[in-house]
ZALOPA-406209 format. One record per residue: x, y, z of N, C-alpha, C in turn. Coordinates in steps of 0.02 Angstrom, whole numbers, plus 50000, padded with zeros to 5 digits. Example, Ala and Ser with C-alpha at 12.3 -4.5 7.8 and 13.67 -1.06 7.14 Angstrom:
% residues 2
506604971650390506154977550390506604983550390;506424988850354506844994750357506455000250394;
This chain:
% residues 527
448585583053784448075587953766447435584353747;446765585853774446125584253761446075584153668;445595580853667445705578653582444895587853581;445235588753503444975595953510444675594353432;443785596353445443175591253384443315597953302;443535604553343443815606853300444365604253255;444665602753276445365599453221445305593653217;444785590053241444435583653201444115584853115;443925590753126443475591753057444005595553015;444605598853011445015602952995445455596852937;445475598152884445745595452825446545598452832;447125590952799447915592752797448165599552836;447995603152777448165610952741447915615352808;447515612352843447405621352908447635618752978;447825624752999447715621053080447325626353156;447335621053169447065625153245447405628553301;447565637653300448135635953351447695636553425;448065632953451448015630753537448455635953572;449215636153545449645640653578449975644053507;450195652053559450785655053503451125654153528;451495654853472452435655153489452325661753518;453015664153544453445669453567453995671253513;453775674953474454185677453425454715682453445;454705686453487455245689353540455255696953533;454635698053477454675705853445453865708653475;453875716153501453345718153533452755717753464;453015721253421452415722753372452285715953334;452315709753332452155703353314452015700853368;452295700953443451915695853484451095700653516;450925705053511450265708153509449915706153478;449905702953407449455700453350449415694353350;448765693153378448535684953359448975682453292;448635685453230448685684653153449415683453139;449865687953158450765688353162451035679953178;450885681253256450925674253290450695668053268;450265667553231449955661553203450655659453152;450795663353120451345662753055451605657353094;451845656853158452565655253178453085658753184;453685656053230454415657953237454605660053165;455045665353167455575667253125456095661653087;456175660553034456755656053046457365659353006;457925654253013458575657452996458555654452907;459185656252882459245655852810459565647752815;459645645052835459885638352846459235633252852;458765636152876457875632552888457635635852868;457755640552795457275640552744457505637252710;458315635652688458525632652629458275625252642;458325622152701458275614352711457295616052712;456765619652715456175618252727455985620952635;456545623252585456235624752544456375619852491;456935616652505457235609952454456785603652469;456865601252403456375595152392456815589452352;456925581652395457425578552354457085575652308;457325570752253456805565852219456545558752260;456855559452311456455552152346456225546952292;456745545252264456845536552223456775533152287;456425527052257456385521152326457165517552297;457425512152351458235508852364458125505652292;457655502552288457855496352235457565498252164;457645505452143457535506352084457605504352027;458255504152022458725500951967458385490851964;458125490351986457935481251986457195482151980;456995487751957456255487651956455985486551872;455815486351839455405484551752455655491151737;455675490151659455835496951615455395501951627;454825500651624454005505351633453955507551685;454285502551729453905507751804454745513451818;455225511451817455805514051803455505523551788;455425524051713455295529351693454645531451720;454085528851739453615534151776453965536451846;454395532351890454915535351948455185541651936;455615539751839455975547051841455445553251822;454835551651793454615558851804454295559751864;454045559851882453945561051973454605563051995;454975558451993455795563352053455995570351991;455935571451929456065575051891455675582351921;455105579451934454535584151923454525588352013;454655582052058454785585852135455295590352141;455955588252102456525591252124456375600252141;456925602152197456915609652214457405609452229;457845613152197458605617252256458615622052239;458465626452307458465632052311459145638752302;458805642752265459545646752261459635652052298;460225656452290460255662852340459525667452319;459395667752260458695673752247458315669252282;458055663252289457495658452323457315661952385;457875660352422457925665152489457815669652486;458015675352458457945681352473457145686552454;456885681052411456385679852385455735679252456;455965673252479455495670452535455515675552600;456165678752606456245684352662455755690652653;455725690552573455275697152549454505695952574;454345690752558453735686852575453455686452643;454165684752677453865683752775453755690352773;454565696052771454335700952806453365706052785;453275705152726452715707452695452245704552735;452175696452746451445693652795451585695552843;452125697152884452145697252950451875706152977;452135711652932452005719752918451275715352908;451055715552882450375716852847449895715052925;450105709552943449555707553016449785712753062;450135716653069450385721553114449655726653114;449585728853052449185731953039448435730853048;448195725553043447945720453035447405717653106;446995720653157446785719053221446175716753217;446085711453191445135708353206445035705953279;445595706453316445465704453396445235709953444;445215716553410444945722153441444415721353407;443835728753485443205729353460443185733853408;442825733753356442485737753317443145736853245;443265727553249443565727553178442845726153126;442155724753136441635723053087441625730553064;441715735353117441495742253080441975743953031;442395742353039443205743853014443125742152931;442945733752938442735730952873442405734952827;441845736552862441125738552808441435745652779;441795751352837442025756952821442685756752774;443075751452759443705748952696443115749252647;442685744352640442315741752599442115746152568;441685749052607441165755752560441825762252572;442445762352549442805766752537443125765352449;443125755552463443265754952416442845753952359;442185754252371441505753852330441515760352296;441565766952335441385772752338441975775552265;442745771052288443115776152231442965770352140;442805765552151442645760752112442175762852067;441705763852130441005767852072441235773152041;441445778152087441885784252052442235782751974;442495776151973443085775251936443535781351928;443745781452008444315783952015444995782652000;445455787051972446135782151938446415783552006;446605776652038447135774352101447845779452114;447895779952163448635784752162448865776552143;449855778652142450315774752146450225771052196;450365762952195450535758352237450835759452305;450655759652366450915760152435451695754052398;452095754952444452705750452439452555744152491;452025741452474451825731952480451715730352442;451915729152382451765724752328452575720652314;452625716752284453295710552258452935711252166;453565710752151453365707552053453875706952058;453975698052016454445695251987454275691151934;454645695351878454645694151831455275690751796;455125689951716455865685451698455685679951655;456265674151636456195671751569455775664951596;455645661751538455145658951532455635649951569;455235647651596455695641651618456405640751679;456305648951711456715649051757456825646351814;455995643851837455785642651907455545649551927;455155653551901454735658151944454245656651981;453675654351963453105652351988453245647452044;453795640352023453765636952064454015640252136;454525644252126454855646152183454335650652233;454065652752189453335656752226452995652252268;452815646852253452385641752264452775638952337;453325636452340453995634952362453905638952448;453995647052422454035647552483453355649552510;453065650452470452135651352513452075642852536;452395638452532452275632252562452605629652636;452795636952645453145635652702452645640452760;452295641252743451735644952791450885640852789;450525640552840450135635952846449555641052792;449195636252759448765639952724448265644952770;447945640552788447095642152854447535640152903;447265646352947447235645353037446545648753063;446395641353110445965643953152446115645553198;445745651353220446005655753297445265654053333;445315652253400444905650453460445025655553521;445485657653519445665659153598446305664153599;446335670053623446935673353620446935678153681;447485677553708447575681553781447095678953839;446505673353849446185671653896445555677053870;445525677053792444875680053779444785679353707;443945676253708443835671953651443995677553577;444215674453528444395675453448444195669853404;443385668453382443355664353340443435669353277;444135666353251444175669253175444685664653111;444485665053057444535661153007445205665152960;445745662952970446245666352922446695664052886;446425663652813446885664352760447585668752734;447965663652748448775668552724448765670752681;448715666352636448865668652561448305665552496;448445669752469447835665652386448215666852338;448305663152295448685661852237448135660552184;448145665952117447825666352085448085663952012;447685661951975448265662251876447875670351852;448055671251831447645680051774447195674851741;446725674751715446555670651665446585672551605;446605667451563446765668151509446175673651468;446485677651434446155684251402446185689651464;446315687851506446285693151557445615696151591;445065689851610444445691751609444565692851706;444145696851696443905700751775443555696851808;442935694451780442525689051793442835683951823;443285680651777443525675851784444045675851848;444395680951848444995681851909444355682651992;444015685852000443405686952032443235680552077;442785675352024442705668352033442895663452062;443875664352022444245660252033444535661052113;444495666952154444605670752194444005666552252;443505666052245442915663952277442925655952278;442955653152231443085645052229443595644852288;444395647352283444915645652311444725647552390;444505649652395444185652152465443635645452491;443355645252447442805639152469443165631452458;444015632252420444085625452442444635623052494;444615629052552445055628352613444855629652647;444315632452657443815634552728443335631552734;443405629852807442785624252810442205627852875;441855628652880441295633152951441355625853002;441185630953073441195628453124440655618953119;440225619653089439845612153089440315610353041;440695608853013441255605252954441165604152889;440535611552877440295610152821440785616252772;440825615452693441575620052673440795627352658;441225632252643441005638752627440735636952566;440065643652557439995642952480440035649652452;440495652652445440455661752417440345660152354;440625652752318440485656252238439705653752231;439515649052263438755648752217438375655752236;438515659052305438425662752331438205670352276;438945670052261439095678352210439125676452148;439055669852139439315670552046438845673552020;438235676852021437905681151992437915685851974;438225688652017438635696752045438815700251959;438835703151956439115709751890439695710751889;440225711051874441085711251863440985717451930;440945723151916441215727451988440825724052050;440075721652057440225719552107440415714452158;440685709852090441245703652111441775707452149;442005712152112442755716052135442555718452225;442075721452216441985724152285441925716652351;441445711052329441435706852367442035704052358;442455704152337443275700852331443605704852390;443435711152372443985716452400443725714552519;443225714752535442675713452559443025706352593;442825700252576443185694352596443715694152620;444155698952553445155697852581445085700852648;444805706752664444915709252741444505704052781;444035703652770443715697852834443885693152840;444315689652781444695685352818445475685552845;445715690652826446145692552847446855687952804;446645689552740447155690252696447685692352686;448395688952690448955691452704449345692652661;449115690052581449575691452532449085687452466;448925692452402448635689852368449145688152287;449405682352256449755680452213449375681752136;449495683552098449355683352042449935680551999;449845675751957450175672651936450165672651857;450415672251811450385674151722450045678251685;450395686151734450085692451714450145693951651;450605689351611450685691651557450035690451502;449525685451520448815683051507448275689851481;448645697551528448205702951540448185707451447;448875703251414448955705351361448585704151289;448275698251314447595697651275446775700351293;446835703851342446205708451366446085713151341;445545715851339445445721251294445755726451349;445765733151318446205738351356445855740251403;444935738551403444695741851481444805736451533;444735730451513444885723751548445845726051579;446195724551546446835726651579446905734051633;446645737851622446475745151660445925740551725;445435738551717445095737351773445575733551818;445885728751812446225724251852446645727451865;447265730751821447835733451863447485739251920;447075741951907446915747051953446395744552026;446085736951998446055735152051446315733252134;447045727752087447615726252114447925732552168;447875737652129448385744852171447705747452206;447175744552215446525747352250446705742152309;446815735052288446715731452374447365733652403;447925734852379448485737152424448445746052464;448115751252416447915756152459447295756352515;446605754452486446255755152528446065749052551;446135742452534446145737052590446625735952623;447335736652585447865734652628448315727052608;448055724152574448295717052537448645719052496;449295716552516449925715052468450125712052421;450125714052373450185709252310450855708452275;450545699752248451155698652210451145696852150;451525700352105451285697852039451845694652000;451915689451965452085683851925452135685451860;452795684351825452425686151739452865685251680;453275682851657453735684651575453895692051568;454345693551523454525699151528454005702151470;453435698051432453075700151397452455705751443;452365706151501452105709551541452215715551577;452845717951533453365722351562452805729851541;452615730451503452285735351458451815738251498;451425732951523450825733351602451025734051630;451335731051674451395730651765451955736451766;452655737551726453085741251765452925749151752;452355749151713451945756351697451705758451764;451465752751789450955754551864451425756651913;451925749351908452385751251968452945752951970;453125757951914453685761451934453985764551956;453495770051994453825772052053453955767052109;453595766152117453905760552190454485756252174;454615754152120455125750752099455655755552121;455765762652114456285766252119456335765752184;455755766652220456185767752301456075762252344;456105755552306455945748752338456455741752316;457145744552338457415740152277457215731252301;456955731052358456595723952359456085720852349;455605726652314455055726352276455115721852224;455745719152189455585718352118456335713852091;455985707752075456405701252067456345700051996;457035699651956456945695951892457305690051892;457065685551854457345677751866457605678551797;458205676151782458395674651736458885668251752;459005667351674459485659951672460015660351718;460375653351755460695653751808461525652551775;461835656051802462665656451784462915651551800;463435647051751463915642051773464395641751809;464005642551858464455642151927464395637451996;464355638052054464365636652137463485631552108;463185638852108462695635752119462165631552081;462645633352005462355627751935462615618751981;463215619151980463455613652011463205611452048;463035614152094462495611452168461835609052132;461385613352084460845611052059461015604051994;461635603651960461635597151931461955590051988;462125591352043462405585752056461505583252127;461295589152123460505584252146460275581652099;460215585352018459795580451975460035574551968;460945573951977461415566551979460975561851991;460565563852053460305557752117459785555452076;459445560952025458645556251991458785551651945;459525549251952459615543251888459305536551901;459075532751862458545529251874458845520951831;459235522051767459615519551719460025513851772;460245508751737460585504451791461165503551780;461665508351746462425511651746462315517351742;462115517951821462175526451835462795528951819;462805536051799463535538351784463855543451834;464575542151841464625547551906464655556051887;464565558651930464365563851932465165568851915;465425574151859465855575851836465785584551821;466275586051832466155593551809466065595051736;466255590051692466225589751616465325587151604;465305585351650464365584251641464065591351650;464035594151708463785601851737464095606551654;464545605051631464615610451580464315609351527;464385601551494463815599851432463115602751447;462775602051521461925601351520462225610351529;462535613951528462485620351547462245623051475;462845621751441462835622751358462465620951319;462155614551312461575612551305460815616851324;460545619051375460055624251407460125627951418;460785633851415460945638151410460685640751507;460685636351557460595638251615459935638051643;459375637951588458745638151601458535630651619;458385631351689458225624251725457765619851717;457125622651684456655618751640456965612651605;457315616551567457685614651500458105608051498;458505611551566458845606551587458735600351620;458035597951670457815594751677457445589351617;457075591951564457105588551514457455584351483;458105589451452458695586851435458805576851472;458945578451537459075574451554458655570251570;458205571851588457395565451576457435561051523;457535564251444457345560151387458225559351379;458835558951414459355555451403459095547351433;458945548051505458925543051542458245538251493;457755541351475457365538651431457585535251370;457865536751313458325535251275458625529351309;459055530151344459585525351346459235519551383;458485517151427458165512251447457795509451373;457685513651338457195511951272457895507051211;458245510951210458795508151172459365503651230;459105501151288459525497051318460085495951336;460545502951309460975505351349461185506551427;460735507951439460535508051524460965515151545;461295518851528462165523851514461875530851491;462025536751531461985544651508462845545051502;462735546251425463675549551414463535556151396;464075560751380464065567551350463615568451286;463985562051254463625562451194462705559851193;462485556451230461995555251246461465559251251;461815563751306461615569951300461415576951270;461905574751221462005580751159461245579151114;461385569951093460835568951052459965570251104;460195568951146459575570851185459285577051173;459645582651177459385589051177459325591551108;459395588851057459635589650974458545585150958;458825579650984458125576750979457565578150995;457555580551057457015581351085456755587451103;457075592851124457215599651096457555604051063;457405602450976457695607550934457375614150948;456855616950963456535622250953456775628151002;456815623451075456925625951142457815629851129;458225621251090458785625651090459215632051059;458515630350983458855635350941458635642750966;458165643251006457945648951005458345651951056;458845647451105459235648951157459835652451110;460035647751054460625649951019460395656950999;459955655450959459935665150939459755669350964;459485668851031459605672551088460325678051100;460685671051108461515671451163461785675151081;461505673251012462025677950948461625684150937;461055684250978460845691550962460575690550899;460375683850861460195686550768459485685650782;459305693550769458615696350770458275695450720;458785691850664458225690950595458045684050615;458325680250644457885672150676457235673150658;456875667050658455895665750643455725664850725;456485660950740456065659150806455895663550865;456285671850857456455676350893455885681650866;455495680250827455115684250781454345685150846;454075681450865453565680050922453715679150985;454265678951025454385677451082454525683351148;454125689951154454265693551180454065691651258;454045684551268453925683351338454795680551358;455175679651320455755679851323456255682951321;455975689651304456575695651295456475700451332;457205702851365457005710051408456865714051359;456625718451390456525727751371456895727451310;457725727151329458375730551297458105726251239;458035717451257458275714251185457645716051141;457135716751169456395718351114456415724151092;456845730051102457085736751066457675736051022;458055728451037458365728650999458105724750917;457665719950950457235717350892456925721850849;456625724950883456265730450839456395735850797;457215735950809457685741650776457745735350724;457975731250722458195725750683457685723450642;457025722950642456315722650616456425729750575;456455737450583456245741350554456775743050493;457475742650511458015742750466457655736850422;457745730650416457725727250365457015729150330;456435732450367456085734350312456295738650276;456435743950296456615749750255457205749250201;457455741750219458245742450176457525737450115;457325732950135456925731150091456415734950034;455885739950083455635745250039456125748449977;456755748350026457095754249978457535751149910;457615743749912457745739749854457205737249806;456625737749830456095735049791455855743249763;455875748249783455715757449748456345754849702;456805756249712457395758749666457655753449617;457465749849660457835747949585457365745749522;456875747249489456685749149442456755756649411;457045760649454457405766049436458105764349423;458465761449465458975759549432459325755949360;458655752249364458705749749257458545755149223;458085758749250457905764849201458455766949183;458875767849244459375772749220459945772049164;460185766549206460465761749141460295761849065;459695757849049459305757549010459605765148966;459335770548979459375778048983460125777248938;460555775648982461125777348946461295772248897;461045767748876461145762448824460885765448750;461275764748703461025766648633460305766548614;460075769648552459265765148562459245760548537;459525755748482459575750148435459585743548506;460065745148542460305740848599459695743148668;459205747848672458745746748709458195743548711;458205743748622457455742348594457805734548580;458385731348560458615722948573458195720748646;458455723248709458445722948762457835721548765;457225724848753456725724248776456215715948719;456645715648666456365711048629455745711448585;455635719148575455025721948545455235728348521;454775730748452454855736248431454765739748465;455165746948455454985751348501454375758948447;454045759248499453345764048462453575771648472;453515775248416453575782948409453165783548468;453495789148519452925790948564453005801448565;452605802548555452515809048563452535813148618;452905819348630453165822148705452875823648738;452205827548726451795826448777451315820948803;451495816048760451025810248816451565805948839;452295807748836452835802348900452605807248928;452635815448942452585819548998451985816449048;451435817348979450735813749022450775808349071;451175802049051451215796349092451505796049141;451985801049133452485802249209452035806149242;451535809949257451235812849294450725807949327;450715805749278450065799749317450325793749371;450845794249411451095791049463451705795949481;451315799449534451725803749578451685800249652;451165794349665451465790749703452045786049714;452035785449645452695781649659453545783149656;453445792049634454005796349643454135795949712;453535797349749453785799149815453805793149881;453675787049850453965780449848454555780449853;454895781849795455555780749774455745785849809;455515793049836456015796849857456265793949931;455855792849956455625789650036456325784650045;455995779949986456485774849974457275775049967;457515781849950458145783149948458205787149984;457995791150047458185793950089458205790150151;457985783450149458025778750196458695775650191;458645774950118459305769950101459995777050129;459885782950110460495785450144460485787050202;460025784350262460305788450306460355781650352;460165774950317460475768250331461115767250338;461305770550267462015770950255462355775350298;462225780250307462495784950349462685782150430;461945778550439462175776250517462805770550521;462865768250465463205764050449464045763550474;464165770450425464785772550437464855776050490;464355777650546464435782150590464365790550580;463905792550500463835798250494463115799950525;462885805250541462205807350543461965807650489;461055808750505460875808350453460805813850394;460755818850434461055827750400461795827650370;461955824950404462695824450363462915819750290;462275815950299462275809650246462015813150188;461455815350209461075818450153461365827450116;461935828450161462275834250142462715832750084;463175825450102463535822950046463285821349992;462635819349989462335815749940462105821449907;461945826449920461865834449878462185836149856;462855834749896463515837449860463805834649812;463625827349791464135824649756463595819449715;463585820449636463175816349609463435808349624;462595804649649462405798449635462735794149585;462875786249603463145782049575462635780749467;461985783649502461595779949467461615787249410;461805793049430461875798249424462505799249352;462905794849365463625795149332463455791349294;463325783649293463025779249248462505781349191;462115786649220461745789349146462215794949118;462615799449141463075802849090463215799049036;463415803048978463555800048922464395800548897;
């Protein structure tokens, strides 16, 4: 093939296609955009194109202590083995880019009109600030605990599709056109509009390069622009370039925005999937649950592949498969062999969360080059994760015991589902109220006491004479804090219907007995 001055100037990341494949399906081989993707592949060439080994060079083990450990974080830090959600994950993903270019024709005439008429549809309900219907069913959210491999796996399989393709030529009739698959965004931090906008325009200008080989400039271009009409030139770009999937990544960020800032963006988001047509994906902790599954809950109901939660991985098939690749990143020069009594310590140890677990075993192999051991044992291990993450593990432990009075469980709602942060919060409101209701009463409760004690033995008690007081000014003083009667009443109707749930009574039923039958504190003042 003639050397082509186009893909002379074309950086790693894009390519030029010359030819399509034959994908074998009518409604994908019609579309330039489809065809560019590439062939279909099977679940056997996603798993081998989505795994990543640590590629140690041969003679590791004979290399200096120092260079040793910068090896293991690099192979620490590449590792990927992909799991069954990975896949099924990446299938969600093709089929979404591949639908979306279906739709999708800049090789026909009158796609510029097409543009401007999306555009000023989507200007038109913007200005309006129109509230968005519900989400068309193209959107993905996967959400889940913190350290699972979400993001990466995101990353993972959008790396299996070419970023930029340039199109030259399609059917024996010219298509100069510039197309971006995908954009991968972070929320920014506070959840600024501006900022998501921007960041949107940079990433664009640092993969596209124009026909003389010079790169795009949209942001010096728009950074001037006013928050809506960043949004509109955002919305604007994704179709002209023919945007196949837009990523948002640590939605949970949107939770420090003020409430019109969170409202503008989510309703943006469900604006490029109705009236542009860009599919979105959103990324997030389960601290984001409050936002996003507000928006998209209907579609969640009639999309059950809409919507991925990652959580910690079970000690099983495929824990095993993921500890005996990390086996390979040993770096130590009495490597240890690889045991099923190992896969269960690092299980128990990280409680499954793969972050965690990678650590773990980083600062074993660290440890034991520093202290010249050269050796990962069980116990090695144990002190490894004791040392180097107490915080990570305890908060795993009181997790897996459910104890909601933990400090460390007190802030972490990017770690807890739905269920467990309702259960926190039941667990937060009981101990206040059992608290309120010991700090009211029981200075009623000495009273009472007190009350029934002789006077010679009240007035000992108190260690001071006691002063003639005249009946209408105790009456007087008790009137003068009727807040704090109804303090105390509060306070003991909490405490019984605490009690009540206790034993499994209602709370009408609690407070029926307690009418019926004089109080403990009740009998104690009889004489």
């Amino acid at each position: 093939m003639a050397e082509c001055p186009v893909c002379d100037q074309l950086p790693s990341f894009a390519k030029h296609l010359h030819q399509y494949p034959d994908l074998g399906m009518a409604w994908y081989d019609a579309n330039p955009l489809a065809r560019g993707l590439g062939r279909l592949r099977t679940d056997d060439e996603v798993i081998q194109h989505l795994s990543l080994p640590p590629m140690l060079p041969p003679d590791i083990r004979q290399k200096p202590a120092h260079e040793r450990v910068h090896h293991l974080g690099i192979a620490i830090k590449r590792l990927f083995i992909p799991t069954t959600e990975a896949v099924r994950l990446y299938r969600a993903i093709e089929q979404m880019l591949y639908q979306r270019y279906v739709e999708l024709t800049p090789f026909l005439p009158g796609f510029t009109k097409e543009v401007k008429k999306r555009s000023a549809q989507f200007m038109e309900d913007w200005v309006a600030d129109l509230s968005p219907q519900d989400p068309v069913a193209n959107h993905l959210l996967v959400r889940g605990f913190p350290g699972t491999g979400k993001s990466r796996t995101v990353q993972r399989c959008l790396s299996l599709f070419t970023p930029v393709l340039y199109h030259s030529e399609f059917q024996g009739r010219p298509f100069p056109f510039q197309q971006r698959v995908a954009v991968k965004l972070d929320c920014p931090p506070e959840g600024s509009v501006r900022g998501l906008c921007l960041q949107f325009l940079a990433e664009l200008d640092r993969l596209f390069v124009r026909k003389d080989g010079r790169k795009t400039n949209y942001f010096q271009h728009y950074k001037r622009l006013t928050k809506n009409e960043l949004l509109v030139v955002m919305a604007e770009l994704a179709l002209q370039h023919g945007v196949g999937l837009l990523v948002i990544d640590e939605i949970q960020n949107l939770l420090d925005a003020l409430v019109d800032g969170r409202r503008v963006i989510l309703n943006f988001l469900v604006g490029l999937e109705n009236t542009i047509g860009v599919p979105v994906l959103v990324v997030g902790t389960y601290a984001a649950d409050e936002l996003v599954l507000a928006r998209y809950h209907q579609v969640r109901r009639s999309e059950g592949e809409g919507h991925f939660e990652w959580v910690p991985m079970m000690c099983d098939e495929e824990w095993d498969k993921f500890v005996k690749a990390l086996w390979s990143c040993q770096v130590i020069q009495k490597p240890a062999r690889f045991g099923k009594e190992f896969s269960q310590t690092l299980y128990e140890l990280s409680g499954g969360v793969m972050d965690l677990a990678l650590r773990i075993f980083r600062f074993a192999q660290e440890d034991a080059i520093a202290e010249e051991t050269e050796s990962v044992t069980l116990r090695s291990l144990t002190e490894a994760a004791a040392h180097h993450c107490p915080l990570s593990r305890g908060t795993l432990e009181a997790l897996k015991a459910r104890d909601w009075n933990n400090p460390l469980l007190q802030d972490l709602s990017d770690m807890l589902t739905g269920e467990q942060r309702e259960e926190l919060k039941n667990s937060q409101g009981t101990a206040l109220a059992v608290a309120e209701a010991d700090d009211v009463t029981a200075p009623q409760r000495k009273h009472s006491i007190d009350k029934a004690k002789p006077a010679s033995k009240r007035t000992a008690s108190t260690g001071r004479k006691q002063k003639p007081q005249a009946l209408g000014e105790a009456t007087s003083r008790r009137r003068k804090s009727p807040c704090k009667q109804r303090q105390t009443c509060t306070g003991q109707l909490q405490r019984l219907v605490s009690e009540g749930s206790a034993n499994g009574v209602s709370a009408t039923e609690a407070l029926k007995d307690h009418v019926a039958k004089p109080s403990t504190d009740q009998k104690e003042a009889q004489p």
